[in-house]
C-alpha positions as CSV (number, residue, x, y, z in Angstrom):
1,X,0.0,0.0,0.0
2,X,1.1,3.4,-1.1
3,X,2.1,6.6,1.3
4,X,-0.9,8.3,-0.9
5,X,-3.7,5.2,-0.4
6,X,-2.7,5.1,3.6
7,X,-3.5,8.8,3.8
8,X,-6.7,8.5,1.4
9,X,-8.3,5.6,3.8
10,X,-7.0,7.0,7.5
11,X,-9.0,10.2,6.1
12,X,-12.0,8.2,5.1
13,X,-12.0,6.0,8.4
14,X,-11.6,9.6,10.5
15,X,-14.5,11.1,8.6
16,X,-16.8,8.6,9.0
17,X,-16.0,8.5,13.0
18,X,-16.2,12.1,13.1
19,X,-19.5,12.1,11.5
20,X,-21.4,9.9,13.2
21,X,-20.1,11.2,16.7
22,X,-23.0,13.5,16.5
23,X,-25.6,11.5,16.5
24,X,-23.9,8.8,19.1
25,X,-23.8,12.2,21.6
26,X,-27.3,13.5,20.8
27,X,-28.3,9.8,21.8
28,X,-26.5,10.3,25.5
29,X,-28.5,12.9,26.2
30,X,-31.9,10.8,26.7
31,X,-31.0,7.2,27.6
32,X,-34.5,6.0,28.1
33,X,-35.1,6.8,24.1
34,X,-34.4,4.1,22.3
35,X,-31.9,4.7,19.2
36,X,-34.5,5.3,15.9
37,X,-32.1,4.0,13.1
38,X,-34.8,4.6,10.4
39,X,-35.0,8.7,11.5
40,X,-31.4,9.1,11.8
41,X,-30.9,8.0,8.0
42,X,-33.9,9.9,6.9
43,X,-32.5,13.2,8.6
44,X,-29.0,12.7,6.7
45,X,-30.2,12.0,3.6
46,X,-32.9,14.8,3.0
47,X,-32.1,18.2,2.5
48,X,-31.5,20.5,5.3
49,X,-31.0,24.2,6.3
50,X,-28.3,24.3,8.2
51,X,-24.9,21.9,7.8
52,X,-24.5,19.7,11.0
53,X,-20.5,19.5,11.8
54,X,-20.4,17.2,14.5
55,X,-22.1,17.6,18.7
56,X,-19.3,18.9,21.3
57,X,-20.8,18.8,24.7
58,X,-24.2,17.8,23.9
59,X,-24.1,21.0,21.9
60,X,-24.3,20.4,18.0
61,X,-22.0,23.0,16.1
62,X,-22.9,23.7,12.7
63,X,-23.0,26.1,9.6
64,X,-26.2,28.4,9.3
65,X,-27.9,28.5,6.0
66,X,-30.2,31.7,5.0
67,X,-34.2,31.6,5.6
68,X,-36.4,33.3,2.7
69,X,-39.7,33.5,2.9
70,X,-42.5,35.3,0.7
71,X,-45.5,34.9,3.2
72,X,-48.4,37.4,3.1
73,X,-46.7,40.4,4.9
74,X,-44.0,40.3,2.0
75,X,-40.3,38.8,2.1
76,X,-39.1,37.5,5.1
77,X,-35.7,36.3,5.5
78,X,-33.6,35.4,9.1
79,X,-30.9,32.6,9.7
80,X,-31.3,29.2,10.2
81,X,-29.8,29.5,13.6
82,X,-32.6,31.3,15.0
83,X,-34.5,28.1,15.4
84,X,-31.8,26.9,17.6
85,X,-30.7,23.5,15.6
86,X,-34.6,22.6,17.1
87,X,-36.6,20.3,14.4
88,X,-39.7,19.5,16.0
89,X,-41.2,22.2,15.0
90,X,-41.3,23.9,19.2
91,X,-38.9,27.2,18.2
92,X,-41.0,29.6,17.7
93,X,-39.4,33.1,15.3
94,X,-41.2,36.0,15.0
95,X,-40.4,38.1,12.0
96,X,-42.0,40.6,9.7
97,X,-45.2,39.7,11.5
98,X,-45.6,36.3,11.5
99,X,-44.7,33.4,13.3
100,X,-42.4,30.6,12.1
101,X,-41.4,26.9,13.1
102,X,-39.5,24.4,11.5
103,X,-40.8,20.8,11.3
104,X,-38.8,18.0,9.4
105,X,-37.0,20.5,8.0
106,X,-39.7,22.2,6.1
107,X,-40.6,26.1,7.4
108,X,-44.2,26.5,8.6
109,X,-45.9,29.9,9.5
110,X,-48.5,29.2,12.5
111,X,-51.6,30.5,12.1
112,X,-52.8,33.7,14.2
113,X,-53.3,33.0,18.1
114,X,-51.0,30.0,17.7
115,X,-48.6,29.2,19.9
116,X,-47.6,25.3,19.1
117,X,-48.3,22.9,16.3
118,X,-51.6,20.8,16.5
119,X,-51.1,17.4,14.3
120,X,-54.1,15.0,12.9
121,X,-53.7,11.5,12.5
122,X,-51.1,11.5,10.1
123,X,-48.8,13.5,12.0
124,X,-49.6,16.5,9.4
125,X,-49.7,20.2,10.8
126,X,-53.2,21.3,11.2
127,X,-52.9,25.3,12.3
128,X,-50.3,26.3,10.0
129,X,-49.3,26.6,6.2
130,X,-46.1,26.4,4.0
131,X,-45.0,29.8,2.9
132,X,-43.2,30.2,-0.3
133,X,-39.9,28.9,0.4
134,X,-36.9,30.3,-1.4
135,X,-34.3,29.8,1.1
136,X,-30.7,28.2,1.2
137,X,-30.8,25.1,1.9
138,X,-27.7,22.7,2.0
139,X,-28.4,21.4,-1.8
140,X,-28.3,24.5,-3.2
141,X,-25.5,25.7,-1.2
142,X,-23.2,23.4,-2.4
143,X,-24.7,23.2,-6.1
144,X,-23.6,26.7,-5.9
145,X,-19.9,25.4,-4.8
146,X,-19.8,22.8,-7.4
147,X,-20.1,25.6,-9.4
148,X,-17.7,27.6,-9.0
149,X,-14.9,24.7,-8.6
150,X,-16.1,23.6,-12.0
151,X,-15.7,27.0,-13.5
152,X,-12.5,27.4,-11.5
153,X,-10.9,24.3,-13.4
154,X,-12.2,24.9,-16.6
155,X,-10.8,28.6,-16.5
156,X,-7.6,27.2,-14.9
157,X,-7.1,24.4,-17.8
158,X,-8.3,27.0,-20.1
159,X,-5.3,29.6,-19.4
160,X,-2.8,26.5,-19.3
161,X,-3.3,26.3,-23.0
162,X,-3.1,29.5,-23.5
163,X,0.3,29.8,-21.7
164,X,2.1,27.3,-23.8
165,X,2.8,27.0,-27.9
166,X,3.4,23.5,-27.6
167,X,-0.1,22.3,-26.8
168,X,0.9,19.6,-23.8
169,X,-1.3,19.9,-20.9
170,X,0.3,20.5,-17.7
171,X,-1.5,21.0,-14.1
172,X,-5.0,20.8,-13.7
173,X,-5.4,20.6,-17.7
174,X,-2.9,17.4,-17.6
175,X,-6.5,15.6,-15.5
176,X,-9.3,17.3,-17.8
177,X,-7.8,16.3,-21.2
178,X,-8.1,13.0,-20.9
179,X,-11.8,13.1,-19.4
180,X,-12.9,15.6,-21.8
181,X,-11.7,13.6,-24.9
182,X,-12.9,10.6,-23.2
183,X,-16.2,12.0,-23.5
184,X,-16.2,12.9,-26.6
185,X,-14.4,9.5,-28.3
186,X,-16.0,7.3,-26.1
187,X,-19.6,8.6,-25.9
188,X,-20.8,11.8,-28.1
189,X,-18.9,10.5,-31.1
190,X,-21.0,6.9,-31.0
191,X,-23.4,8.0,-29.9
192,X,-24.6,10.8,-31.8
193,X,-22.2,10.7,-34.5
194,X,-18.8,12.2,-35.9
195,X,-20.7,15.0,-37.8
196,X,-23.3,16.3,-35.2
197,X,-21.6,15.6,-31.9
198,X,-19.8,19.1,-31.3
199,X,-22.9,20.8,-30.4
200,X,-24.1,18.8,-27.9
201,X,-20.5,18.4,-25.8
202,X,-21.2,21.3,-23.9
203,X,-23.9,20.1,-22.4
204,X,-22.7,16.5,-22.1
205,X,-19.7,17.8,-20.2
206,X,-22.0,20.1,-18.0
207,X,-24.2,17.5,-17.2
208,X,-20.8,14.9,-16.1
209,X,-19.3,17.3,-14.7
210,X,-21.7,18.8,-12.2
211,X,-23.4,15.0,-11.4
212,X,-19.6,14.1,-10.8
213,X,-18.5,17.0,-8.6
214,X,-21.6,16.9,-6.9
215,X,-21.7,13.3,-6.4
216,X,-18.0,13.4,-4.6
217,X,-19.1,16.1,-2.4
218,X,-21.9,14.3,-0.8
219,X,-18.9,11.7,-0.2
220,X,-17.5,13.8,2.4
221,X,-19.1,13.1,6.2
222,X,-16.9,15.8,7.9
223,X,-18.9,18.2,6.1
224,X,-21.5,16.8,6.3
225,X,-21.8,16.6,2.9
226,X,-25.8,17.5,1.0
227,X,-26.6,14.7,-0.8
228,X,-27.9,16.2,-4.0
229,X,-28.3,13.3,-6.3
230,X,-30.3,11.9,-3.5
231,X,-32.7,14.8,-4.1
232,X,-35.2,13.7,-6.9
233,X,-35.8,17.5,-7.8
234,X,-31.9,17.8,-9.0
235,X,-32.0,14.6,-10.5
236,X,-35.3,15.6,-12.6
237,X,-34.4,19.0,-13.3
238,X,-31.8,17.5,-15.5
239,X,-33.5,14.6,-17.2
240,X,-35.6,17.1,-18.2
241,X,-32.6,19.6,-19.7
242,X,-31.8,16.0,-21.7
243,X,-36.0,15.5,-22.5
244,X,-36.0,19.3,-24.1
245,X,-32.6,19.1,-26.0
246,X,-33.9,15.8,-27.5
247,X,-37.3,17.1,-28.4
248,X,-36.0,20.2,-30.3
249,X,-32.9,17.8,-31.5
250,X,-35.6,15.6,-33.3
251,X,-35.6,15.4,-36.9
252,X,-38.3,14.2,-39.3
253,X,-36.9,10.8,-39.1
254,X,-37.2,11.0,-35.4
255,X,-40.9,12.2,-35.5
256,X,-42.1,9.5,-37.8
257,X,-40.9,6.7,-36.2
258,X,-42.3,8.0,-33.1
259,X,-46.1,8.7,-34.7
260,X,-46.2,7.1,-38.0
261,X,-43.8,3.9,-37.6
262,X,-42.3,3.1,-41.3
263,X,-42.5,-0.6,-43.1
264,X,-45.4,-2.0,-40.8
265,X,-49.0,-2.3,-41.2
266,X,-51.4,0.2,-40.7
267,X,-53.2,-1.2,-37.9
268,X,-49.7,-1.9,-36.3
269,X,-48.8,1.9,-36.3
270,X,-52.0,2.7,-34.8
271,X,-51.2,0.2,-32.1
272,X,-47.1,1.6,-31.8
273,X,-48.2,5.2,-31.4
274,X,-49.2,5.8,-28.0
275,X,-46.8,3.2,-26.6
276,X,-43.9,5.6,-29.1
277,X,-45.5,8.6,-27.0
278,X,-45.4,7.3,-23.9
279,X,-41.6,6.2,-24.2
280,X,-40.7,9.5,-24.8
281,X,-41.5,10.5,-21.3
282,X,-40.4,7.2,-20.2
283,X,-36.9,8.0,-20.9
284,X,-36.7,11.1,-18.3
285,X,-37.7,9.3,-15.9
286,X,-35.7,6.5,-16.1
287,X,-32.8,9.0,-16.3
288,X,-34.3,10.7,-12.9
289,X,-35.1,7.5,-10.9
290,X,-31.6,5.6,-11.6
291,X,-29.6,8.6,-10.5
292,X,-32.1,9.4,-7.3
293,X,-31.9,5.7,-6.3
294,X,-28.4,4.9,-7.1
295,X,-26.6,7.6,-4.7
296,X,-29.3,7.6,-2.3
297,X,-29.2,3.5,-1.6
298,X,-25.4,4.3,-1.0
299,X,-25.9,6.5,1.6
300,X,-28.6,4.4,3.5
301,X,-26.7,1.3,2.9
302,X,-23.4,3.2,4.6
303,X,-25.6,5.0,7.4
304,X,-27.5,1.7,8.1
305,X,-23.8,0.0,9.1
306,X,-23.1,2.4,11.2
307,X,-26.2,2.9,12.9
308,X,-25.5,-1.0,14.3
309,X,-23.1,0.5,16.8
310,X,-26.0,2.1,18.2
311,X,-28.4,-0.6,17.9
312,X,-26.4,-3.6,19.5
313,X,-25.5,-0.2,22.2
314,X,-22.0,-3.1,21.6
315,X,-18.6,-1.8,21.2
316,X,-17.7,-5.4,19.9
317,X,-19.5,-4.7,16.7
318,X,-17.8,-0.8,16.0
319,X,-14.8,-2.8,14.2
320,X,-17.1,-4.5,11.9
321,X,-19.6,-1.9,11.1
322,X,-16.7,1.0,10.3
323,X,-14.9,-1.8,8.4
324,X,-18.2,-2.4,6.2
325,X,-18.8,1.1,5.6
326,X,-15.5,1.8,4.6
327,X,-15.6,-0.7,2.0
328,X,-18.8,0.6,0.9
329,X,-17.6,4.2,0.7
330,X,-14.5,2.9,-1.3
331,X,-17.2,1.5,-3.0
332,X,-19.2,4.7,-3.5
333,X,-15.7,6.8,-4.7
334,X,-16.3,4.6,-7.9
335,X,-20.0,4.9,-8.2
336,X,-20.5,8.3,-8.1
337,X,-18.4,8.6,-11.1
338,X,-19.8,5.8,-12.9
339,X,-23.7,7.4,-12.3
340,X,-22.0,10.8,-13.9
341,X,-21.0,8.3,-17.1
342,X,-24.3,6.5,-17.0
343,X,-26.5,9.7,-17.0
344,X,-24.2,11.1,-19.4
345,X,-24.8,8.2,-21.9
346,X,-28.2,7.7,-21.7
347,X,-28.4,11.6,-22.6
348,X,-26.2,11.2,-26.0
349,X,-28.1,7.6,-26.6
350,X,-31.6,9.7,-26.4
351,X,-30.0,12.7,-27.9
352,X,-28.3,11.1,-30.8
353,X,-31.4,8.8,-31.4
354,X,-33.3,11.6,-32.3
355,X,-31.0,13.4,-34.5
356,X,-30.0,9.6,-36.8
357,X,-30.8,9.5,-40.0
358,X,-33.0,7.1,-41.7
359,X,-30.7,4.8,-43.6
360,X,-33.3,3.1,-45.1
């Protein structure tokens, strides 16, 4: 084992110690509550407005995120940190005239005269509604990171060229080249063909790039990391960038196989229309779904192996749960890359079967 892979796994088994020491402390606090496995996963793995570091003292330390609100009496914004890390919806902030709680992570304005939440059956908030929420949370904090990191190395590989007549990459531009013309050999090119693929690489590379970056950041537990694949909204927002590109890429040939299919039987195209048309939206939300599931199940699989420290309340078991979701995260360096690719295909694969000729 290399100096570089000793460092690279001592950093991975610290993180994952350090990150779940937060919720192993918030545990000591009550000892007659019995450790919920199935809400600790659930909390990590949603979105959130504020990043949890780690508890020190029974006192969690985090990052506050901004609260915007359009409610009735206009825009209301405050701090996260106002509501005092509480999440049961019992922290009551007054601003701008109205009255504000945060339950499950979701801001609710209480209704006049209302000084807690009532609940029906369901466990649903009865006196108060969901103002328009436009705030901060930790997804769109760090989509916002990811980027300006990507434009950072684009712009830093871009004035590498610039600085040498010989053409070699050297730095950061020495990594992109061969992922950018990997890209473009080993997916737009086949897939959409020699003659119409240069258009579309920017938004190939986009879309890799940003699942990619994205994907490694929710990777790191120090931080805390938002998961942001996990969050079906991001995944769909850009199956449907792919579903538009492909619908104004379509070309006659495209169109007719899709409504009037070629060389079969009348009755038979009747019959292939709808199911044509219904494949079309299919396709996004395959391209949703597989992303959403794929990096979410990682992060339930590796919170579920830790969470059986806490279960078995066994310090027998710590070995073999931090070994496990090690090897899982190791695991998860490789996936997240290999979702980027897979999205990234698909994308072309739609995109370049709607610009094919009919060869006929």
């Amino acid at each position: 084992m290399t100096l570089n892979t000793l460092r690279a796994v001592l950093f991975l088994v610290f993180s994952v110690a350090i990150s779940n020491f937060g919720f192993a402390t918030q545990d000591n606090d009550d000892q007659d509550k019995p450790f919920n496995a199935k809400e600790m996963i659930m909390h990590h793995v949603k979105d959130g407005h504020e990043f949890h570091i780690v508890d020190w003292n029974n006192e969690p330390i985090t990052i506050p995120l901004p609260i915007i609100l359009f409610t009735d009496n206009g825009l209301t914004t405050f701090m996260s940190s106002e509501f005092q890390h509480d999440d049961s919806g019992s922290q009551i902030v007054e601003k701008n005239g109205g009255r504000f709680v945060k339950y499950h992570e979701k801001i609710y304005q209480l209704n006049a005269g209302v000084d807690a939440l009532a609940f029906n059956e369901e466990q649903h908030p009865t006196n108060a509604s969901l103002p328009l929420d436009f705030s901060i949370t930790k997804n769109v904090f760090m989509m916002w990171v990811s980027v300006l990191v990507l434009l950072l190395i684009f712009i830093s590989s871009a004035r590498k060229y610039k600085k040498t007549n010989s053409l070699v990459p050297s730095g950061i531009a020495s990594f992109m080249e061969p992922l950018i013309i990997f890209i473009r050999d080993e997916v737009a090119i086949p897939m959409i063909g020699e003659d119409k693929y240069k258009k579309y690489m920017p938004f190939l590379l986009s879309v890799f790039f940003f699942i990619w970056i994205n994907n490694i950041f929710g990777l790191i537990p120090i931080l805390n990391g938002a998961n942001v694949s996990g969050n079906i909204a991001f995944t769909l927002s850009l199956a449907l960038f792919t579903f538009v590109i492909t619908l104004f890429s379509g070309n006659k040939n495209y169109w007719k196989h899709i409504f009037w299919m070629p060389g079969v039987p009348v009755p038979m195209k009747i019959f292939l229309m709808p199911i044509e048309i219904i494949g079309m939206f299919v396709k996004p939300f395959s391209l949703t779904i597989r992303l959403f599931a794929n990096i979410t199940a990682g992060h339930i699989i590796i919170l579920s192996l830790m969470s059986l420290v806490f279960i078995f309340k066994s310090e027998f078991i710590a070995p073999v749960s931090v070994g496990f979701s090690l090897f899982i995260m190791i695991i998860e360096i490789v996936v997240v890359a290999i979702q980027a690719y897979i999205f990234t295909v698909l994308s072309a694969l739609y995109i370049g079967t709607a610009t094919a000729e009919d060869n006929h």
